[in-house]
N, C-alpha and C positions, 0 to 999 in steps of 0.2 A: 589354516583355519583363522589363525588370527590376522592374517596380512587380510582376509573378505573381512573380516566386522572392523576394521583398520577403515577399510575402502569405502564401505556402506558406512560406518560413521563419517567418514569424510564429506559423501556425497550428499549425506543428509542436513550435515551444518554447511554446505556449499545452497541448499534449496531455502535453509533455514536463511540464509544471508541474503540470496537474491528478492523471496517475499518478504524479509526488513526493507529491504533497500526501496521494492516497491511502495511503502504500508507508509515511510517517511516521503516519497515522494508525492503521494497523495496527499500528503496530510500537510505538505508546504504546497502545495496546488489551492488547496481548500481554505490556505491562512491567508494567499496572497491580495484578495478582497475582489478576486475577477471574480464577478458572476456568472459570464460565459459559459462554466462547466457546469454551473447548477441544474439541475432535474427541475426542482420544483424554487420558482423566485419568487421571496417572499413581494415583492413591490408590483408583481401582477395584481394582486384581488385589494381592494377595497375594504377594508376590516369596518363593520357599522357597528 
């Protein structure tokens, strides 16, 4: 019993690591100033 909650905590900070890993690469995507991956750019519209 203890060697599954061993395994399943392992497997769970193994998912917990890989969605860090994602969450920081996004977030040096977003800091590097390319606009390329924006949705919405702010230098489209015209602010009056």
């Amino acid at each position: 019993m203890m060697k599954l909650i061993r395994r399943l905590a392992a497997v769970l900070a193994f998912i917990a690591l890989i969605f860090g890993g994602l969450k920081s690469l996004i977030n040096w995507i977003s800091r590097t100033g390319d606009d390329d991956h924006e949705v919405f750019a702010d230098d489209d519209y015209e602010q009056v």
